[in-house]
N, C-alpha and C positions, 0 to 999 in steps of 0.2 A: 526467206520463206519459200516453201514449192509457190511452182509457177502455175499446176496443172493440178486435179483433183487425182490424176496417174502419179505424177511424182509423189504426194501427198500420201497417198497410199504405197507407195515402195518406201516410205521412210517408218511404215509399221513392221517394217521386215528387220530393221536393225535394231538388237540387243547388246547390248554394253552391260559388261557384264564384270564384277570381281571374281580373281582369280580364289577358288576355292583352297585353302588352306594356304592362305599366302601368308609367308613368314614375318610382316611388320605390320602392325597396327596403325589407323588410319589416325595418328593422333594430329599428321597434320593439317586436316580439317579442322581445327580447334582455333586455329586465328584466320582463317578462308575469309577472303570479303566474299558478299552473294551477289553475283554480278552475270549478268545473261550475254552471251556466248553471240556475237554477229555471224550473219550469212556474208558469204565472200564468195570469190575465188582466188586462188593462189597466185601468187608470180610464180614466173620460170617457165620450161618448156614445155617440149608435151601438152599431150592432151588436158586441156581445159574446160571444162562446161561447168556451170554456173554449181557450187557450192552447196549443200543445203544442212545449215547448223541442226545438228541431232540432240544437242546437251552438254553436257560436261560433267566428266568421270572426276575421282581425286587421287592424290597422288599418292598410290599407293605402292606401284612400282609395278606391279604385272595384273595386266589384264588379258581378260578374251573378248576379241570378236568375232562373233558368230554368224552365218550365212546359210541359209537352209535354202538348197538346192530340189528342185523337183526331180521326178526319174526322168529318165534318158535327157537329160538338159547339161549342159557343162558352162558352169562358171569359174569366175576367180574374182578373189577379196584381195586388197594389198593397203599396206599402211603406209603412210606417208610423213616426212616432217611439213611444216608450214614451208620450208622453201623447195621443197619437191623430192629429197631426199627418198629415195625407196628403202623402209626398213624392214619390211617381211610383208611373203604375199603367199597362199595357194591358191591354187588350182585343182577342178575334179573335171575328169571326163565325165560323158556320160555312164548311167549305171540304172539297170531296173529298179532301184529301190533308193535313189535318189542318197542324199547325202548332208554330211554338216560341216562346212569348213568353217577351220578357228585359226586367229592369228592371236598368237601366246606373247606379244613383247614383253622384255624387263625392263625397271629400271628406268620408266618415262620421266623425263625432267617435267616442269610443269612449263607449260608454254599452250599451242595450236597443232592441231594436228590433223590428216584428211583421211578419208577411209575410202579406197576407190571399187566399185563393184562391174563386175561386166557378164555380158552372154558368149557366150563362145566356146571353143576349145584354145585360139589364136593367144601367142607369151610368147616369153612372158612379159611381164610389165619391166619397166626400166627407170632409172631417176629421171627428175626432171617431169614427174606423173606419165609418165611413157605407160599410157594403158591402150592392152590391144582394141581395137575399132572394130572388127572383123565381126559383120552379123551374123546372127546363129538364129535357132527358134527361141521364140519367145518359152521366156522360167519365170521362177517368181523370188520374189526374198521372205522368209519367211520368220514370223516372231517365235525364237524360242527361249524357251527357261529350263534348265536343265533336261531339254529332250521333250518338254511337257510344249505340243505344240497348241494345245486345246484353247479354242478360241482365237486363234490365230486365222487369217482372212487371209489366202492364196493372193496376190498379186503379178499377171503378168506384166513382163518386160519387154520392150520391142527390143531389147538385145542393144540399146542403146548407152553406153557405160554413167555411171552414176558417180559422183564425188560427193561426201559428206562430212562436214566440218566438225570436228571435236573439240573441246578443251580440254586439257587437263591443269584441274586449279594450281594457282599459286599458293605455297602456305606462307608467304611471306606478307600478302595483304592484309588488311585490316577488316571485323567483322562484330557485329553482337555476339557476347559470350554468355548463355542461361545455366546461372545455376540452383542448383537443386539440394537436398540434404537428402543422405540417405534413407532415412525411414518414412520419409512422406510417398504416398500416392500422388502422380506426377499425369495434370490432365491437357492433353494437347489437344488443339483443333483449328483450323481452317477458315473461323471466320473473316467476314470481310471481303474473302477472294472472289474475285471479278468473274471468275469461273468454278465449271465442276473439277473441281483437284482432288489428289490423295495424298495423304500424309502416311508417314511410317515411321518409326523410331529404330536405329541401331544401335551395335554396340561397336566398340570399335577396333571390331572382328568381324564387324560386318552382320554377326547374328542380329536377328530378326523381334524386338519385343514388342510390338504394337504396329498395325494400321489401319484405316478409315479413307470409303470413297464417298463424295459426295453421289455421284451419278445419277443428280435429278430427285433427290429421297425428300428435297425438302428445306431439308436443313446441311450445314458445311459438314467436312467431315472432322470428326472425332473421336477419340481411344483415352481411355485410362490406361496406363502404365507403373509397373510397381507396386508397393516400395522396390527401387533399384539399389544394388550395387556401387558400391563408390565406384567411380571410375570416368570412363569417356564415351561419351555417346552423339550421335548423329538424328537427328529431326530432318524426314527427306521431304520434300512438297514440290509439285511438279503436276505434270498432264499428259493424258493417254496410256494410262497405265492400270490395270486391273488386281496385280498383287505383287506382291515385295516377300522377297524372301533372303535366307540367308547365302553366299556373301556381300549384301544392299546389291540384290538387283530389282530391278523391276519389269515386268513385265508388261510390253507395250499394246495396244491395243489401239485398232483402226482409231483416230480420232475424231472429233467433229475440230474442223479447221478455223471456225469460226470461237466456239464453246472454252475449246480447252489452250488457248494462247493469255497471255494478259497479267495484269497485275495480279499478287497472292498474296495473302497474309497471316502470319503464322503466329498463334496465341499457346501461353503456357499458364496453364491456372488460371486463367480469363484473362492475364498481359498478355498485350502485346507485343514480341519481342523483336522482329524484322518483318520485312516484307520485300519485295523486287517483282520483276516481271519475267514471265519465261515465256520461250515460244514452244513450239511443238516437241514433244516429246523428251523436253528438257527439263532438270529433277535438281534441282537446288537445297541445299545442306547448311543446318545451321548446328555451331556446337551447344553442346550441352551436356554440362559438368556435374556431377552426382558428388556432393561430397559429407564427410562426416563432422561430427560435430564436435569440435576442437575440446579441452579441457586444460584449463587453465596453468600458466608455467610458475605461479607465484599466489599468494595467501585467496583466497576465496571467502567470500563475505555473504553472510546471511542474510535473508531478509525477510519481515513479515507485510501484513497487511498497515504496519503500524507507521508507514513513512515514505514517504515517493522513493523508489531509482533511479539514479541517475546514472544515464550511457552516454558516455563522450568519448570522442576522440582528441589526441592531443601528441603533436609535434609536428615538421615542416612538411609531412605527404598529408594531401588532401585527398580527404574521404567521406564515405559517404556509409551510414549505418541506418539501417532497421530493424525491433525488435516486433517478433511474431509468438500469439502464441501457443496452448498446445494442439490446438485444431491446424497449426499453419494459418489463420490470419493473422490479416498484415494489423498492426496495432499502432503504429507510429512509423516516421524516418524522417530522416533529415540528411539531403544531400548538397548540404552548402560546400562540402570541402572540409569544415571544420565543425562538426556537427555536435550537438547537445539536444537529448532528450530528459524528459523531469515526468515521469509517470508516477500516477497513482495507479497499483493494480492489484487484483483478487489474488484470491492463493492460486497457485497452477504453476506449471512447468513453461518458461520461456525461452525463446530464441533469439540471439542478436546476430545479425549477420553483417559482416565487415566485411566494405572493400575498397580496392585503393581507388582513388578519382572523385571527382564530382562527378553531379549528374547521373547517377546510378539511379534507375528503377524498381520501384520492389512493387510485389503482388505476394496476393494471397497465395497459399500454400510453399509459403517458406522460397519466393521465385526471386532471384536478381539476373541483371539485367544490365547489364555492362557491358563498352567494346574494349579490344584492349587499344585504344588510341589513349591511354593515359598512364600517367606517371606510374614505377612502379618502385618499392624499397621499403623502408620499415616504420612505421607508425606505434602507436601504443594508443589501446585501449584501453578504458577504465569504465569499471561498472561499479557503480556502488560511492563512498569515499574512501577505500581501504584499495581494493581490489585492481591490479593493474596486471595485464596482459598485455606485457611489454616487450616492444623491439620484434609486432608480429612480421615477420616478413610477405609480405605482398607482394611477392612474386608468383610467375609472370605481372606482364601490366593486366588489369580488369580483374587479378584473383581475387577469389573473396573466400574466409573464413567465416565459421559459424561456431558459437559457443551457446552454452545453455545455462539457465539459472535458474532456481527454485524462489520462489514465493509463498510462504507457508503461513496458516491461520492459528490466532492464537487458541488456546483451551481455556473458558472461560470457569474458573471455580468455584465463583461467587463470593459471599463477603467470607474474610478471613479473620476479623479483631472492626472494634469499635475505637474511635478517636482517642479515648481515651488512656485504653491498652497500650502494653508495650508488645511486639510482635518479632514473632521469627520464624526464621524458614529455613533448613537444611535438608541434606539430602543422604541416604541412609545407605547399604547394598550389603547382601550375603555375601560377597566377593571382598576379603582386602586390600586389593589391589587395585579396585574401582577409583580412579580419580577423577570426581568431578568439580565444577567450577558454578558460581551462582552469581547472576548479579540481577538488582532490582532497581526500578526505573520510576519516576511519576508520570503523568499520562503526559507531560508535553516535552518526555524525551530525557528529562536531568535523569542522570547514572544518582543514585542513592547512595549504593550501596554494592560493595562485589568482593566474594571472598573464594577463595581456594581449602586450604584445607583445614580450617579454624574447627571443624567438626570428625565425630569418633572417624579412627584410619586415616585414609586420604580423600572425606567426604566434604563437604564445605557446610559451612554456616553462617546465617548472618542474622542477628540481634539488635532488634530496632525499639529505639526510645518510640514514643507516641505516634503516630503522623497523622496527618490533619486528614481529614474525611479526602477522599476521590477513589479512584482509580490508579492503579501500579501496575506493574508488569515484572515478573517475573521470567526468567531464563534460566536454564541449565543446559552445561555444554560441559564438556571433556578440558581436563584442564591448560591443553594447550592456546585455549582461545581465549583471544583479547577483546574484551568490553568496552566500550565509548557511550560517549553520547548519543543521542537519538537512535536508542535501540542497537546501535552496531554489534556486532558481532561476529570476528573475523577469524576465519580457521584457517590450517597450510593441507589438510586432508590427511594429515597422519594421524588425527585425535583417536583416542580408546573410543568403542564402540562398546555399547551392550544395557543392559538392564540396570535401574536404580529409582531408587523410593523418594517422590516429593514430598517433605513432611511443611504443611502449609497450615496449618491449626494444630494446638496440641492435641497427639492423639488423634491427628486427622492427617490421611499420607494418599498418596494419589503411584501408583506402580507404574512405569512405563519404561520406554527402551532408545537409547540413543543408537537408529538404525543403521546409522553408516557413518563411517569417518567422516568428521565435521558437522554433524548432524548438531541441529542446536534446535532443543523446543522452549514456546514460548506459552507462557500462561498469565492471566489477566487475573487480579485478586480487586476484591473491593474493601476499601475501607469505608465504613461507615461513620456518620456523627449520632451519636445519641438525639434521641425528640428530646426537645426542649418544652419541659410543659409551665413553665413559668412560675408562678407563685403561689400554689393550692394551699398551700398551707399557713398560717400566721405562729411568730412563736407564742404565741399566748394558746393553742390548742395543742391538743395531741395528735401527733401524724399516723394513719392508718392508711397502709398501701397492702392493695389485695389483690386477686386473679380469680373472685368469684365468678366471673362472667366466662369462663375460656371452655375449650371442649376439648381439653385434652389435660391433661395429670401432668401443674406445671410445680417451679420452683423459684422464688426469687430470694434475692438478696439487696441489701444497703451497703453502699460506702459512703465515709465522706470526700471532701474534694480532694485530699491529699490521697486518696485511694484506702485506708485506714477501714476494713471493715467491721461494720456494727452489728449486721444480725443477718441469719440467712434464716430459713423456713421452705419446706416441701411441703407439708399438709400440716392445715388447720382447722379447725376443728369439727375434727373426725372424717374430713371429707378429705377427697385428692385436688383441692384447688389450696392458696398461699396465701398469708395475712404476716404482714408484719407492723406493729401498734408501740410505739414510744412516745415521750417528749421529745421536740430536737429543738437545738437552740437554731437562732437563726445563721444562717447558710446555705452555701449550694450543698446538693446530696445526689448520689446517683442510685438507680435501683436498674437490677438487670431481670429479664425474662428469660425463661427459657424450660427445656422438660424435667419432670420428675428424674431426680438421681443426679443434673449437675452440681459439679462440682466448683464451688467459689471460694477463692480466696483474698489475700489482701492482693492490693495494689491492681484492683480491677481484675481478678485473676476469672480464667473462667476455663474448666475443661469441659469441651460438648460432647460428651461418651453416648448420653444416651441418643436416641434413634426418634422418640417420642414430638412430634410434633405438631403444627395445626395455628388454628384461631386463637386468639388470647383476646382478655376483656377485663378490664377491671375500674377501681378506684385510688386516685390518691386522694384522700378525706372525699370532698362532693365531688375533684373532679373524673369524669369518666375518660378514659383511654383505652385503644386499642390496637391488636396488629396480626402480623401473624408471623411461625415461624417454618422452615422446612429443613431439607437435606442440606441446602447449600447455604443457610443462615437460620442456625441453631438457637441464635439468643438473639435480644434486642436490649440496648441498653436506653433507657431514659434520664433524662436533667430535671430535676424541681431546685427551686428554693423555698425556704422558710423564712416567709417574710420577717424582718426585722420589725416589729413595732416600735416607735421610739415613745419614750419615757421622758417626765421632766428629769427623772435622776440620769438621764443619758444627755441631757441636752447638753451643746456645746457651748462655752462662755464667751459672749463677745465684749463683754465689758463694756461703759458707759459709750456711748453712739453720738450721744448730742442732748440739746438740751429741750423742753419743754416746747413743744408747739408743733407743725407738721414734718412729720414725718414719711419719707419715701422707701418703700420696699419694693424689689424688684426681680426675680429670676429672667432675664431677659439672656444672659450668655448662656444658659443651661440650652443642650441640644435636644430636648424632649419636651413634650405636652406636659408643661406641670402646673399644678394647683397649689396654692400655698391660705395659710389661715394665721390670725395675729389673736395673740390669748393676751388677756393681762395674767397678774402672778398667781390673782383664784381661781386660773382655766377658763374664765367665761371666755367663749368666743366676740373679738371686738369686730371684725370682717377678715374678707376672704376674697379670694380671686380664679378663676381660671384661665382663661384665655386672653391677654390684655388687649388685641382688636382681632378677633376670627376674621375668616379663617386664615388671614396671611399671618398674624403674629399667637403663637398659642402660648407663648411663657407668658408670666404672668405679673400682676403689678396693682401695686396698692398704696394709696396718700391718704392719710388722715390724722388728724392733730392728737396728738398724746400730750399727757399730762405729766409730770416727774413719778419714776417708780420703777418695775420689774415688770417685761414682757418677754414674751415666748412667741419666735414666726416656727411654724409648720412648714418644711415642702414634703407631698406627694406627686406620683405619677398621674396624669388625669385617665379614669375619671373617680379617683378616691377624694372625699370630702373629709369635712370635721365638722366634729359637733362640740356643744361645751364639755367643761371636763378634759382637756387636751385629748378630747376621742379625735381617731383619724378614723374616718369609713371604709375600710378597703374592702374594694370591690373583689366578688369572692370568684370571679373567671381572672384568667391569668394573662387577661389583655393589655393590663393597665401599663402606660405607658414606664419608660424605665430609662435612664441615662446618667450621663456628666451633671450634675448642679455648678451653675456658676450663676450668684445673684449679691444683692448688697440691701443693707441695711443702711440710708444715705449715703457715707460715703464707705461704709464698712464694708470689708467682703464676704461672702461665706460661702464652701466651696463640697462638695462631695457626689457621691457615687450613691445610683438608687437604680435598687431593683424592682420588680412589678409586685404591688402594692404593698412596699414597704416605705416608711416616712421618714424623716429626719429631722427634730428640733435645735431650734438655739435659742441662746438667754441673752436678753441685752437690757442695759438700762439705761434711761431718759433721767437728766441729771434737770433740779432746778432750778429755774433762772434766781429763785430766793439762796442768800448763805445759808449752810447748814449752823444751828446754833450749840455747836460745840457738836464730840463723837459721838455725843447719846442722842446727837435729832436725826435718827435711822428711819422714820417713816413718815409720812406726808399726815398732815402741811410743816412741810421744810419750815425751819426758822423760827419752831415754836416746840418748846419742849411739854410732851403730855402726855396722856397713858398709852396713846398709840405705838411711842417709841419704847414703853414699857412689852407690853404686849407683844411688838416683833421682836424686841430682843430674847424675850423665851421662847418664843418660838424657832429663831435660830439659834439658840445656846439650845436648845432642845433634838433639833435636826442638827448639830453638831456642824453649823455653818459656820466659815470659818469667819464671816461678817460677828460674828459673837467673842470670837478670841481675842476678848478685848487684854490681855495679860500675860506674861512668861508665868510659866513655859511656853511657847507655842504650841501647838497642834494639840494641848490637852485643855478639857474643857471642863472647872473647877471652881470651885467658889473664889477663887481668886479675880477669873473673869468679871462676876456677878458683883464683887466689889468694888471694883474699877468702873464699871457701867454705871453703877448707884452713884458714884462719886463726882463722875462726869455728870453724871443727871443731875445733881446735887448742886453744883455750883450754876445751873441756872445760865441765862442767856447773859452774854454781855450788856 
């Protein structure tokens, strides 16, 4: 460092300066370590006085130094190697109008170097730093920048010769490498620094694209720059300097000796990317890489919002990746060496930036941050499960490559078909030559379905049996592209681009345009499940389903469950709202809503043509429903049943059970709330049950002693009751409980299927412990023949019971029967 606040001030006299239009670019700056340049003095002969480090130039190969002379004063400048070697020197006499000596060398190696200055006319200088001694009057050195001396501070010389130390960097050392992408705005600044510094950006040409001084303002210095240019650029930082121009010089300026020495620290995007320490008027260089943004060598893979990304790397170079994205924030990285990201992310345009090594830094606006002290050779990147960008070469060591990928949101359609429906979806174009590709997905990723050209020309189709109520997703792409699993979608970027019609409801089509090779859109359809309105109806009434309540001019229709349609109706009577009024036997049924003019057919068929839509309100028998319909869900389908009432002619036969005395009935394996009721063969109600211990057990259970004869158990769903008469009560909301029947009559089973408030009978008889007295002691008291067993035998020879067939033929019922019963009566008891 100067000794004196005089030498201190003569070292604002020296400019270092690049040679303007110098034929090589400074690209070897690009691996510089940043490393501050020592005060010395030289060995070897000659004149020696103490040294004073000025900075360090790069190796570009031809520089000037420059020496501004006062009038009438004579100096000379000379250049030196580090062991005293003289390699060019001038000299000026004195002259009225003073002077500017330059020393032009070519071709510096990078090593140390001196610059010797003196007063005098006395040469000339010699190897070995042989500089003349000989005093003169005192001159000054003076700061210039191409001739601009403005602002420059006259410094006299006691004519006493001056030596000053140079560098010229090594490009062989090692250094932070920042890179950049081409179209980001690229924000440098100075925080941290221990002092007032200035920053500047070059190219590396030396032009001029950015700088910022601190000088007390407050805050570090700072510049935005860009978007740049792909290429090579220089970030200079340093002290005692007022402005930078083109080719990277700086212009020096008196310092403060204290202020402008010290540590620096050089930020890009808000990283951190190096730092070092400089002394006086010394200007430190860091590289900085601008590059584009690479484009993939093999299949390219789409993606939506519908499934994380996955960016990895993979093979023996260890690396390090971050994805950014389209603002240039940093969004993730991982610099293990062997790195794996799993993002969930929005639609938008993304960055991944790859580079070889571990330990890589990344910042916002797309910034790394790497030295090249790391491995360098080829890796493979994969983004996606398809997509491999493979064998990238990462060369040099620290390069980093950047690639981009799209994230796209799907188009929501809304509902397309009801559970019930069968559905399809193809794609249509004015163009023959249009070939597209479809494939449809369920919401956790399973491929459905995927077709190519099944539909008119080269358009695709696909025709789907039922599917169960959710959400799908639908695609179309170009037919070069492969479909997978969880949404995949993998193109090579040569697919057909251009215009084609999504037909996603019959008579319902959506226009749009595949924008660019590989382009693939995605669209979200809904299936829906019909309401389930349970059991409004019983079949002992007549079913009347209407749309008097709605505000718009609607249309419905029936099927039954096999899809089989029964009746449709647009207006009834007289007005613009629907009624449809029949018997229906007991089963499921479906009715659809929707505007005046659709059109319904079999097999759940529905076309939504007209436009008409809104609130809807109606009845099935008492009960009320309602909904509504718009643009993107046209119709609405609904479920009822018609409850089954059972009948003693429906009841199931279980055949004799056991014999006279208690008797256990139980639905205990049945999975629902049931109520069950015990009739003898007149319908009087004998008991009933519902819940056999609430709330923990609700099947149901019932013991009581019978006598020999003909009974009838009931099950219902609770909370339907019975009354006498084999009446079951169903309850007339469509609560009523509904399942599996699994129950027993002691140790009998009996097993079936119930819906909301419909019943189920069975017939069992209690045999008794007395012998029958011959085949005519048919009704109680067993064991005594008398008009009782007269009397049911007409009665079942009357109801054509087959308990009366007492005689061939079989199954006909004849006086023949009637003969054989008298005859058997006839001989009396044993």
């Amino acid at each position: 460092m100067p000794s004196n606040a005089v030498e201190a001030a003569a070292l604002s006299a020296v400019t270092l300066v690049a040679a303007v239009g110098s034929a090589s670019p400074l690209s070897s700056v690009a691996d510089t370590q940043l490393r501050v340049p020592q005060t010395g003095t030289p060995s070897g002969g000659g004149f020696q006085p103490p040294a004073e480090s000025v900075g360090r130039i790069t190796d570009d190969g031809a520089f000037v130094f420059q020496l501004g002379v006062d009038p009438f004063r004579a100096f000379g400048v000379a250049l030196y190697s580090a062991t005293g070697t003289l390699l060019d020197y001038e000299q000026a006499a004195p002259t009225p109008s003073g002077r500017l000596l330059s020393l032009r060398p070519t071709d510096l190696d990078p090593g140390t170097y001196y610059v010797a200055a003196w007063g005098g006319s006395d040469g000339p200088p010699t190897d070995g730093f042989g500089v003349p001694t000989g005093v003169a009057a005192a001159g000054a050195f003076l700061t210039n920048f191409s001739g601009n001396i403005a602002g420059a501070e006259p410094r006299r010389i006691d004519g006493t010769p001056k030596l000053f130390k140079v560098i010229n960097a090594s490009p062989t050392t090692t250094g932070p490498i920042v890179r950049v992408i081409s179209d980001d705005a690229v924000v440098f600044d100075a925080g941290g620094t221990g002092y007032d510094a200035g920053i500047a950006l070059f190219d590396d040409f030396g032009l001029l694209f950015g700088q910022s001084f601190d000088r007390g303002a407050g805050g570090p210095a700072a510049f935005t720059a860009g978007p740049l240019a792909v290429g090579q650029y220089f970030a200079a930082i340093g002290s005692g300097w007022n402005a930078a121009g083109p080719p990277m010089i700086m212009t020096i300026l008196s310092p403060d000796a204290v202020e402008d020495v010290g540590s620096w620290s050089l930020n890009v995007n808000g990283k951190n990317v190096a730092g070092g320490t400089t002394n006086l008027f010394e200007h430190d260089f860091v590289s900085v890489s601008v590059e584009s943004v690479g484009s993939p060598t093999q299949a390219v893979e789409r993606w939506t919002t519908l499934r994380p990304v996955h960016v990895r790397s993979t093979g023996s170079l260890a690396t390090s990746i971050a994805v950014f994205d389209s603002a240039g924030d940093l969004l993730a990285s991982d610099s293990s060496g062997a790195p794996s990201l799993m993002l969930d992310l929005d639609p938008g345009l993304y960055t991944v930036a790859y580079t070889g090594g571990a330990g890589a830094a990344f910042a916002d606006g797309r910034s790394v941050v790497q030295t090249s002290a790391v491995p360098s050779g080829n890796a493979t990147l994969r983004i996606g499960d398809f997509t491999t960008y493979a064998n990238n070469a990462l060369v040099p060591a620290g390069d980093t490559d950047f690639f981009r990928f799209s994230v796209e949101d799907f188009a929501d359609l809304g509902e397309v078909a009801e559970s019930v429906q069968p559905w399809s979806v193809f794609t249509t174009s004015d163009d023959p030559t249009r070939n597209t590709k479809l494939a449809v997905w369920r919401q956790n990723g399973q491929l459905v379905a995927e077709d190519n050209n099944s539909g008119a020309d080269l358009n695709a189709r696909i025709d789907l049996t039922p599917l169960a109520a959710g959400n799908y997703f639908v695609a179309v792409a170009s037919n070069s592209t492969t479909f997978g699993p969880n949404f995949q979608a993998t193109v090579d970027g040569n697919e057909q681009q251009g215009p084609y019609r999504l037909n996603y409801q019959p008579a319902v089509f959506l226009t749009d345009t595949a924008e660019y090779a590989g382009d693939v859109d995605y669209f979200r359809v809904r299936i829906n499940a019909p309401t389930d309105l349970g059991s409004p109806i019983l079949d002992t009434e007549t079913a009347s389903i209407d749309t008097f309540g709605s505000a718009f001019d609607t249309a419905i229709a029936l099927w039954d469950a096999a899809g089989n349609l029964i009746e449709r109706n647009d207006n009834a009577a007289g007005g613009t709202r629907s009624r449809i009024q029949r018997p229906l036997s007991g089963g499921e049924y479906y009715f659809a809503v929707g505007g005046s003019g659709m059109q319904y057919s079999a097999n759940f068929g529905v076309q939504p043509v007209p436009t008409v839509t809104g609130a809807y309100e109606g009845r099935v028998n008492d009960l009320l429903y309602s909904g509504n319909t718009s643009l993107s869900d046209k119709y609405d389908f609904f479920r009822f049943r018609v409850a089954d009432v059972a009948t003693v002619d429906e009841a199931t036969d279980l055949g004799v059970i056991g014999v006279e005395g208690t008797v256990v009935i139980q639905t205990l394996g049945s999975d629902f709330d049931t109520n069950i009721g015990l009739f003898d063969a007149t319908g009087d109600l004998i008991a009933s049950n519902n819940d056999f211990a609430p709330p923990v057990i609700l099947q149901s259970f019932i013991s009581t002693s019978l006598s020999a004869g003909e009974y009838f158990v009931a099950v219902a769903g609770a909370p339907n009751g019975f009354s006498d008469g084999f009446q079951i009560d169903a309850n007339p909301t469509p609560v009523a409980s509904r399942g599996a029947i699994l129950g027993q009559v002691n140790m009998t089973v009996f097993d079936g299927e119930l819906a909301s408030r419909e019943s189920r009978l069975w017939r069992f008889e209690i045999a008794s412990l007395v012998q029958p007295c011959g085949n005519a002691d048919i009704a109680a008291p067993i064991g005594e023949l008398d008009i009782a067993d007269v009397v049911l035998f007409l009665q079942y020879f009357g109801a054509r019971d087959a308990r009366a067939d007492f005689s061939a033929p079989i199954g006909a019922f004849d006086v023949a029967d009637v003969v054989s019963f008298l005859q058997a009566f006839g001989q009396g008891c044993p």
